[in-house]
C-alpha positions in Angstrom: 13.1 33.9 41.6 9.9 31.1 42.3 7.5 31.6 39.3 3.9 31.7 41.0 2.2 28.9 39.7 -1.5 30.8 40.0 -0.7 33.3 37.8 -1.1 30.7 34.8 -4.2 28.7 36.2 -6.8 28.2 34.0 -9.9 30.1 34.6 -12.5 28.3 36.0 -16.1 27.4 35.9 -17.4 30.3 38.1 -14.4 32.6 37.9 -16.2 32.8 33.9 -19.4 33.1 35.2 -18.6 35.9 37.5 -17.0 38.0 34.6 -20.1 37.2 33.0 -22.3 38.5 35.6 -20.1 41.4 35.9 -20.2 42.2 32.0 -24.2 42.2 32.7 -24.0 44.6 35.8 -22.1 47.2 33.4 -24.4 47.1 30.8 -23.3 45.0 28.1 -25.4 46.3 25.0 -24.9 42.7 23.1 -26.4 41.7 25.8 -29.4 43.8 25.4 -29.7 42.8 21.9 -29.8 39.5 22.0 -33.0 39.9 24.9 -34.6 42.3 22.3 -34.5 40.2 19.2 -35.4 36.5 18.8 -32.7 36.1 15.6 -34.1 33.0 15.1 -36.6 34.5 12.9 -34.2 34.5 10.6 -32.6 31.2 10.2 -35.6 30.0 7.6 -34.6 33.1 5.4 -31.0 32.3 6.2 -30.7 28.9 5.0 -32.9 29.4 2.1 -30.5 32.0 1.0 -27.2 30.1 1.8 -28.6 26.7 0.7 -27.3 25.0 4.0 -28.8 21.3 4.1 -28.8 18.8 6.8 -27.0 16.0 4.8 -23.6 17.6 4.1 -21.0 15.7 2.1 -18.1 15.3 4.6 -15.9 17.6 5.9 -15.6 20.2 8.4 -19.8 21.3 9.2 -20.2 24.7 8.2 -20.8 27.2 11.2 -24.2 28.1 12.2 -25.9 30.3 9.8 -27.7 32.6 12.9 -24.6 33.1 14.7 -23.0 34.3 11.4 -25.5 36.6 10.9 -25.0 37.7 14.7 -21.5 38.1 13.4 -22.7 41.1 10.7 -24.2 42.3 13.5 -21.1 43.1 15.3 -19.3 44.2 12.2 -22.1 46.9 11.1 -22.7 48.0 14.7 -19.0 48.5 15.2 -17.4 49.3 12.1 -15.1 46.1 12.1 -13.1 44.7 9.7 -13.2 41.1 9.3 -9.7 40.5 10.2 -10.3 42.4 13.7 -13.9 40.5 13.9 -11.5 37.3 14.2 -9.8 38.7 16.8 -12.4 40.5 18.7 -14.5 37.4 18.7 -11.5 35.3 20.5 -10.8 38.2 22.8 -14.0 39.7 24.3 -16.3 37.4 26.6 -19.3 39.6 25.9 -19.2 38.7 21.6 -18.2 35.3 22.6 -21.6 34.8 24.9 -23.6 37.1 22.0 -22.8 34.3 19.7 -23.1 31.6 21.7 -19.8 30.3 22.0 -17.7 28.9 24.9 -14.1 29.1 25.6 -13.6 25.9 23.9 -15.6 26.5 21.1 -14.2 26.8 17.2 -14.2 30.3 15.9 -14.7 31.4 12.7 -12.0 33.3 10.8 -11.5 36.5 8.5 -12.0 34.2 5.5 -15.1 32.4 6.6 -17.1 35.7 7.8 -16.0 36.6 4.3 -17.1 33.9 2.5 -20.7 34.1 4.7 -21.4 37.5 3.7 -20.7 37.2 -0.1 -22.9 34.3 0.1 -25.8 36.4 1.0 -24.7 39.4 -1.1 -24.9 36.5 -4.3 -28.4 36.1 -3.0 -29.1 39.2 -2.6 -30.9 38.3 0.8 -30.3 41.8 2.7 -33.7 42.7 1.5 -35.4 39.8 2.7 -33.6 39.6 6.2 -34.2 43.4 6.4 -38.2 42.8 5.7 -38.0 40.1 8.1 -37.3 42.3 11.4 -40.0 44.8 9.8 -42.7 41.9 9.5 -41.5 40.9 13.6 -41.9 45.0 14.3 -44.8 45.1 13.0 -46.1 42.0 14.8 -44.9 43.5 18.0 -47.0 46.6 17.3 -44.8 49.1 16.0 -46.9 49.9 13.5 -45.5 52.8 11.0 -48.0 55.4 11.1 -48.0 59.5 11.1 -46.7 59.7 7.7 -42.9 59.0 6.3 -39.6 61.1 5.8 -37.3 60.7 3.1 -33.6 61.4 3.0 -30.2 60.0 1.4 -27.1 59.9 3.3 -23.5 60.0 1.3 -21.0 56.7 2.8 -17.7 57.2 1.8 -15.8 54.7 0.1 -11.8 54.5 -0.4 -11.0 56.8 -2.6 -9.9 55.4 -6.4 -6.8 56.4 -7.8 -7.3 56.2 -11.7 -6.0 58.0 -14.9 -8.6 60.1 -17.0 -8.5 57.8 -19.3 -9.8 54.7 -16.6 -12.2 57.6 -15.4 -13.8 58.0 -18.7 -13.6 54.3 -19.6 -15.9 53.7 -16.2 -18.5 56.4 -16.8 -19.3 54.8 -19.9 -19.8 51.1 -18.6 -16.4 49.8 -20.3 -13.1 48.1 -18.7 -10.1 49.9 -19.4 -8.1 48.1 -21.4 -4.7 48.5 -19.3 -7.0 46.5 -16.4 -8.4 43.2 -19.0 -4.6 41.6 -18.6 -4.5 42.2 -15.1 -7.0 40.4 -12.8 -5.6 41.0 -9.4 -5.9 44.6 -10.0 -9.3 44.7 -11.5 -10.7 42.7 -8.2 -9.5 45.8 -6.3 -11.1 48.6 -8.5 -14.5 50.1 -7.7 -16.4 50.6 -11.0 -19.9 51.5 -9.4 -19.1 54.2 -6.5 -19.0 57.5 -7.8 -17.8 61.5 -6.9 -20.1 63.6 -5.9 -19.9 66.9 -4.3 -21.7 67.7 -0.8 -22.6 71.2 0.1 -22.9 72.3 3.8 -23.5 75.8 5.1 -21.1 77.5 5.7 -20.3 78.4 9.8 -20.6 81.7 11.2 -17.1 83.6 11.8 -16.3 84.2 15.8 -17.3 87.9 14.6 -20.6 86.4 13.7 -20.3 87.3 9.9 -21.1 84.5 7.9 -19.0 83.7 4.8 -20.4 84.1 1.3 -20.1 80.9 0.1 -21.1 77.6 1.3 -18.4 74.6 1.8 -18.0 71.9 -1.4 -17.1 69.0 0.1 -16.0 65.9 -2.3 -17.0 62.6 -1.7 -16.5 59.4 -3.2 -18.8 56.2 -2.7 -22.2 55.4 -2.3 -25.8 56.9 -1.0 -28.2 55.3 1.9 -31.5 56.4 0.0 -34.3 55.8 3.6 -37.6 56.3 4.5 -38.7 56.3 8.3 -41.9 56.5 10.0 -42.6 59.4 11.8 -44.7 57.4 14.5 -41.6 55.4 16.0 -38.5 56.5 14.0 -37.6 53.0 12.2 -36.3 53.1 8.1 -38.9 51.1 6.8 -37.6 51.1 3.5 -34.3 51.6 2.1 -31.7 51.8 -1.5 -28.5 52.0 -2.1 -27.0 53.6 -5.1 -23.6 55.5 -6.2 -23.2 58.6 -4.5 -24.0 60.8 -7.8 -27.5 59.0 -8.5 -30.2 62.0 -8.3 -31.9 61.6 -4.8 -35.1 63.0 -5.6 -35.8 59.9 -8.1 -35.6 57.4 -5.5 -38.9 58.6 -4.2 -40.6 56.9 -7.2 -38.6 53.8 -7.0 -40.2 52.0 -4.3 -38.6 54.5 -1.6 -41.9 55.4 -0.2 -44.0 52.5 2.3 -47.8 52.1 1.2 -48.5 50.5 4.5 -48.2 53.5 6.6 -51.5 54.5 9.0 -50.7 58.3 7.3 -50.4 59.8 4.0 -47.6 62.5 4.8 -44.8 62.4 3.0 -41.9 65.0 4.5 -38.5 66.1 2.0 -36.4 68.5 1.5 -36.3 70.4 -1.6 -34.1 67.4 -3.8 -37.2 65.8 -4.3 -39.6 68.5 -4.9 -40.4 68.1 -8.7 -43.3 67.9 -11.0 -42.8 64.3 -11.4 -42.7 63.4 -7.3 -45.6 65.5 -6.8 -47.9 64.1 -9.8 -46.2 60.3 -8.4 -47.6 61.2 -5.1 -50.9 62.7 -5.9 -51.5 59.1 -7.8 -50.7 56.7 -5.6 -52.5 58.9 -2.5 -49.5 60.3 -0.8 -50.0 63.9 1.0 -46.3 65.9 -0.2 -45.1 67.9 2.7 -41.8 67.9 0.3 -39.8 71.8 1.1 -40.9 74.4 -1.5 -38.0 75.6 -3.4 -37.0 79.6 -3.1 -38.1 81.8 -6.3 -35.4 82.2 -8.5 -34.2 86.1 -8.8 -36.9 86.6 -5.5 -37.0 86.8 -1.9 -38.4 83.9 -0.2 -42.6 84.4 0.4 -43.4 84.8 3.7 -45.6 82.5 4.0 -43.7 79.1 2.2 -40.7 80.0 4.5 -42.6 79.6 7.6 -44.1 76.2 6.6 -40.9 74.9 5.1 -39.6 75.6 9.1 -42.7 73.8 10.2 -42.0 71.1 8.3 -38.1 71.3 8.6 -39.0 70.5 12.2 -40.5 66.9 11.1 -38.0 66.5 9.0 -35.1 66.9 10.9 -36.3 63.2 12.4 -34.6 61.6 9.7 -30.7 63.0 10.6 -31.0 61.2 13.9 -31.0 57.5 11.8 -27.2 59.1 9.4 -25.9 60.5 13.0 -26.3 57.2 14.4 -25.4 55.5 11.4 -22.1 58.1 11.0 -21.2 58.7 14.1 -21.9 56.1 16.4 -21.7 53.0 13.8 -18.9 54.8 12.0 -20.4 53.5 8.4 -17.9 53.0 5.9 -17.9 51.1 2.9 -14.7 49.1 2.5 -16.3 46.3 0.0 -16.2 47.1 -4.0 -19.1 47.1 -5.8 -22.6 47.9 -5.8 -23.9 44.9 -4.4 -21.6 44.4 -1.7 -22.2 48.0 -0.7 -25.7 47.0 -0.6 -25.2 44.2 1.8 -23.6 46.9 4.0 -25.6 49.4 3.9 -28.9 47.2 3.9 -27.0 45.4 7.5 -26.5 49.5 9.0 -30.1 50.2 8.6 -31.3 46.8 10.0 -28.8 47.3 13.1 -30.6 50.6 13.3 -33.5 49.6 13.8 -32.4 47.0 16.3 -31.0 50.1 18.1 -34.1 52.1 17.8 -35.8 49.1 19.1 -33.8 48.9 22.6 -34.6 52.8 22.8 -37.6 52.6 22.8 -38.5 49.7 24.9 -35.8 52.0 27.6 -38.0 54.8 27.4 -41.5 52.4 27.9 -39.8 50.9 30.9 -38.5 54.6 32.5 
């Protein structure tokens, strides 16, 4: 049997370019991000953050801190690892064009996308980049305005296998002492997420009876504290803590934007307390925070039919943890606090970049 010779060319110049084209025809939403958002606004932020300088002291160059960032990007948006980043990078046309690269071009690895993002976790620059798409929102004219909701959102982490002892030993702030001789398993311990438990209603019966008691669900990780405008839907601000941090205190720890054309501030009953009302009255917030139900009494009339008004606002908020959950399939496979919160920070600015293309297709329809 004659091998075929063609089946082994090399791909040329325009057989490239046509893929390309054809990647564009079919929608390629990398594509679309990189048209929606100059990421160049970053790079000043970027270098500041990594230290990068123009006379480096021999060596391989270090890989251009945009497209790195591009690389997060990809990760958050798609849930990747960094070992399939590598690989998807070196196999997909459409991440290789999003980054700028060519066939022939040097790719970074699993390691260096590592080494990039604890780099900016060290400088704790997620806030900064994060404010930096806000600033170019703003700038653009999405202004935040018509008040502000405010959720959490539990991100599961892998789950911790540890003795009571360990477990005790963590919730005080102290290394167990089996884990002080043995570094290689410390580095793979998560000492800030936490268990919580998450209740959900429980679903009607194909009868249409409805159990008696609602579902306890537990989770261990991490919480995306938000706050989104109610004009245009972006998370203008945003924190991360463990998973068993009280949300309700959030509210009064910088959670809430000041900037906002509108007073309104819309919750559900976690953050309906004396001191997030009094907070809110001060610094000229309007609380359109859920009433709680009476205890050992029927719920008034009256406060049920405005918590549904408001429930109707406030439902805004689940489409940001849908997108995040579903979609983005948000999972936080780092350890620590601060790595989570370079994660979590990179979801809600990839969010917003999302949000951003879906608007712009609805002002163009």
């Amino acid at each position: 049997m004659f091998r075929d010779e063609s089946m082994g060319a090399q791909p040329g110049f325009f057989d490239v370019d046509h893929r390309m084209k054809r990647l564009s025809d079919l929608g390629d939403q990398l594509e679309a991000f990189g048209s929606a958002v100059d990421f160049e606004i970053f790079r000043g932020d970027l270098v500041l953050a990594l230290a990068y300088s123009e006379n480096g002291q021999g060596g391989r160059p270090p890989f251009d801190p945009v497209m790195m960032f591009k690389i997060l990007g990809i990760q958050a948006a798609n849930n990747l690892s960094d070992e399939r980043t590598e690989f998807l990078i070196n196999d997909r046309l459409s991440f290789m064009r999003f980054l700028g690269l060519g066939l022939s071009d040097r790719v970074p690895d699993a390691r260096t996308i590592w080494l990039f993002r604890e780099k900016l976790t060290k400088a704790e620059a997620i806030k900064t980049l994060f404010a930096r798409f806000d600033a170019a929102l703003r700038v653009a004219g999405y202004i935040a305005m018509s008040g502000q909701i405010v959720d959490a959102s539990l991100i599961a982490a892998p789950r911790q296998r540890n003795t009571q002892a360990e477990k005790r030993a963590i919730k005080e702030g102290r290394i167990p002492e089996d884990w002080k001789d043995k570094p290689a398993k410390l580095r793979q311990k998560d000492r800030d997420a936490r268990w919580t438990v998450k209740f959900t209603r429980a679903k009607p019966k194909e009868d249409g009876s409805t159990p008696p008691l609602d579902l306890a669900i537990p989770v261990f990780g991490y919480q995306n504290h938000i706050s989104i405008d109610c004009g245009f839907g972006f998370v203008r601000k945003w924190a991360a803590t463990d998973a068993a941090a009280y949300e309700g205190a959030r509210l009064r720890e910088g959670l809430l934007d000041k900037t906002n054309t509108a007073s309104g501030v819309w919750a559900d009953t976690a953050y309906r307390s004396a001191a997030n009302e009094a907070f809110m009255e001060k610094h000229g917030f309007t609380s359109r925070v859920h009433r709680k139900k009476p205890k050992g009494r029927a719920m008034p009339g009256a406060i049920r039919r405005a918590n549904n008004a408001k429930s109707k606002i406030r439902a805004r908020v689940e489409h940001v943890f849908a997108a995040q959950k579903d979609r983005m399939d948000l999972f936080i496979r780092t350890i620590g606090i601060a790595r989570a919160t370079t994660k979590i920070g990179m979801a809600n600015l990839v969010y917003n970049i999302k949000r951003l293309l879906c608007l712009r297709r609805r002002l163009a329809a």
